[in-house]
C-alpha positions, 0 to 999 in steps of 0.5 A, spaced: 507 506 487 503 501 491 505 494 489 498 489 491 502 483 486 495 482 483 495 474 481 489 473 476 485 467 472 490 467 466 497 467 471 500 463 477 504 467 483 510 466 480 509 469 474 505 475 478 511 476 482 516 476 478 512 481 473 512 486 479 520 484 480 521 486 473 516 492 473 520 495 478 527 499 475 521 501 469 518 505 475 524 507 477 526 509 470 520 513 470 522 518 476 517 514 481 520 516 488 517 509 492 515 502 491 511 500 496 508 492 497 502 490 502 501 484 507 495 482 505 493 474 507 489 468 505 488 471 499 489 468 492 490 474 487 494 478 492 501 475 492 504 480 497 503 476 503 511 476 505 512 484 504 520 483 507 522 478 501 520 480 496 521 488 498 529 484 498 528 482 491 525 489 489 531 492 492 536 489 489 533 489 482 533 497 483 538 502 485 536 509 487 528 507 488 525 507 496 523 501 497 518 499 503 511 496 505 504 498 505 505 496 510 507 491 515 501 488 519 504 489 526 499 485 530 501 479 525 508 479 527 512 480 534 515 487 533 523 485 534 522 479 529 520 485 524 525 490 526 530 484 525 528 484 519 527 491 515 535 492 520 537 487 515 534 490 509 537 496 511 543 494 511 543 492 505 540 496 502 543 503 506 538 509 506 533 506 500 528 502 504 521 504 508 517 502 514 510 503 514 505 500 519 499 498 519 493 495 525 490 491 521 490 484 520 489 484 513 485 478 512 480 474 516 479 473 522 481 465 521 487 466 518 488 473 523 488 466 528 493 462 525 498 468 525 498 470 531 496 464 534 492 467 540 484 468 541 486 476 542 485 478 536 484 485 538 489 491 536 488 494 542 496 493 544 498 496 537 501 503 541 505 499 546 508 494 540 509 501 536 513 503 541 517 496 542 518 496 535 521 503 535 525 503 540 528 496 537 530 500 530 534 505 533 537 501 539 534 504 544 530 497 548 533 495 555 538 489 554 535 486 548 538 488 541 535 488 533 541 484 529 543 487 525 543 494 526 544 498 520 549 505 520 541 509 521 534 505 522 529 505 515 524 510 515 518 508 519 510 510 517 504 510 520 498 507 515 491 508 515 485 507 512 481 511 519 482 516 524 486 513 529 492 512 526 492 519 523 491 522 530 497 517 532 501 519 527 499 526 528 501 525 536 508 521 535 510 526 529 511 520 523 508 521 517 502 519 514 500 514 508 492 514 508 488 509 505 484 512 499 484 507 494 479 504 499 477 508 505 475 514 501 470 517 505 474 518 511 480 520 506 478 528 509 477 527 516 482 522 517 487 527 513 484 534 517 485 530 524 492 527 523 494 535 521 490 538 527 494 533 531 501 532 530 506 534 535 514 535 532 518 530 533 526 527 532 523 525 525 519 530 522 518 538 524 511 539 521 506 533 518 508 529 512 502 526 509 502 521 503 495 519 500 493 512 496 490 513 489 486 507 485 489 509 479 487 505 472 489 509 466 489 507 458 491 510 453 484 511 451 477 512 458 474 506 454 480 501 455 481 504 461 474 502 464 475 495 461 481 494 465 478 497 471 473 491 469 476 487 474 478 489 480 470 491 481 468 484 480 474 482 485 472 487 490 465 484 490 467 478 492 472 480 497 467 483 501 462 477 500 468 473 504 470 469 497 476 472 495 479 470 489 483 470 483 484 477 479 477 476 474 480 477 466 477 484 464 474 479 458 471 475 465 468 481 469 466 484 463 462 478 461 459 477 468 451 477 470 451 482 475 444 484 479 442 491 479 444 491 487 451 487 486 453 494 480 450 499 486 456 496 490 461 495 485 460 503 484 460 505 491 466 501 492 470 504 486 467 511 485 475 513 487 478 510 483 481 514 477 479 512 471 480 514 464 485 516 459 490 521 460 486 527 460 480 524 464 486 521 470 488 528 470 483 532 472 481 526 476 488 526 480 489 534 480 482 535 484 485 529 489 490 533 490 487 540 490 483 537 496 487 533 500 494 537 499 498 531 500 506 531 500 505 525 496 501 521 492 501 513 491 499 510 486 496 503 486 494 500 479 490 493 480 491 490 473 493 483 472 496 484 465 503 487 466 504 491 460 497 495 460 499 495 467 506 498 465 503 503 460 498 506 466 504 508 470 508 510 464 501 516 463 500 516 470 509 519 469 507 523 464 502 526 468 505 528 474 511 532 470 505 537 468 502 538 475 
């Protein structure tokens, strides 16, 4: 699961953050393999601005569930300060803790400036502080050591949401997570360039590739379409540049949209899955027949914690028939 710690009208960060904590030996009691958390920045209903602590948190409230970032940002930080801190992770939490990469800011450009402190916004050295980070986990920079330095370095992953860092990955052979849940479009291509392109490495044979999906499951396709409600009103005002709380279904569903706004609410969401159990049945078994993933990531944006629990629950039950 992709964890975005969604903060909505009706709760505070606090309350949002440790109804993730407490989500997380539910999934893993439920068989999920991975819980993965997003850096996303200057963003009021997303509270996973600090991947690294709160994935300490998750860890240690689990005890066989994979825990890592979906994903670190690494143009926001300085590639030894990220391997000091998923080294730390590690050893503290051996064999258990993932590192996936992203190139994006995660945010806007003033808030990109205020982390990275530099009027360079580009992603442009992206390879080369790939490459610096790697060499920092596995011990391998000139004169220079990651501290502390665990028993094996954390898994490393490569993010996407378009073809370069399919191809990158694909070039460097890590595996792959692309961003499905809101690059949809490019999810077959990027996937098609990332196989035709990987080079067998030290970490992997053949290419790994895992796929994002919205998933918003109920036990019924009418509850489910309520608690879907909001993540299309939040969208809209994301990409309107007025990010906000997580609107309340009953808040969404009461809003006055123009006929344009619900054109790009459908275009922005017509991924997702959306439904009671057999309806997100067909809808993940035709993603996966079409993309052929390794693994599939599910990422289930709604505010209140127990519908969100009950969809991963269908979402579990799901997978033991697929």
């Amino acid at each position: 699961m992709l964890d975005l710690v969604p903060v909505t009208t009706a709760t505070t960060p606090a309350e949002a953050l440790r109804a993730s904590v407490d989500l997380a030996p539910e999934v893993e009691r439920l068989g999920y393999h991975r819980l993965w958390v997003a850096e996303h920045h200057g963003m009021p209903g997303i509270a996973s601005s600090s991947p690294a602590v709160l994935i300490a948190h998750l860890a240690e409230a689990t005890t066989t569930l994979r825990v890592g970032s979906g994903g670190v940002m690494l143009p926001n930080h300085a590639p030894l300060v990220v391997a000091e801190q998923f080294g730390t992770l590690e050893a503290l939490h051996p064999g258990r803790i993932d590192l996936g990469i992203g190139r994006a800011p995660g945010t806007d450009q003033a808030t990109a400036y205020a982390l990275r402190r530099t009027p360079d916004l580009s992603a442009d050295a992206f390879p080369e502080d790939l490459s610096q980070l790697r060499a920092f986990l596995d011990g391998t920079y000139p004169r220079i050591r990651a501290v502390p330095v665990p028993d094996s370095p954390p898994a490393v992953w490569l993010l996407g949401s378009s073809g370069y860092s399919a191809q990158l990955a694909g070039i460097l052979g890590l595996p792959f997570a692309f961003a499905h849940h809101f690059s949809a479009r490019f999810t077959d291509p990027a996937l098609e360039l990332y196989r035709s392109s990987f080079q067998p490495s030290g970490t992997l044979d053949r290419p790994y590739a895992m796929v994002t999906a919205a998933v918003f499951a109920a036990d019924t396709d009418e509850e489910a379409r309520r608690l879907a409600a909001p993540q299309g009103l939040s969208i809209l005002r994301l990409r309107s540049g007025n990010p906000g709380l997580l609107p309340t279904p009953e808040e969404a569903l009461a809003h006055d949209f123009s006929p344009q706004e619900r054109e790009a609410i459908a275009t922005y969401t017509e991924s997702h899955v959306v439904g009671g159990p057999d309806t997100v049945r067909k809808g993940l078994l035709s993603l996966l027949e079409r993309t052929r993933p390794q693994e599939l990531m599910v990422s289930t944006n709604i505010g209140d914690p127990a519908a969100r629990r009950r969809s991963y629950e269908i979402v579990a039950e799901i997978a033991k028939e697929l």
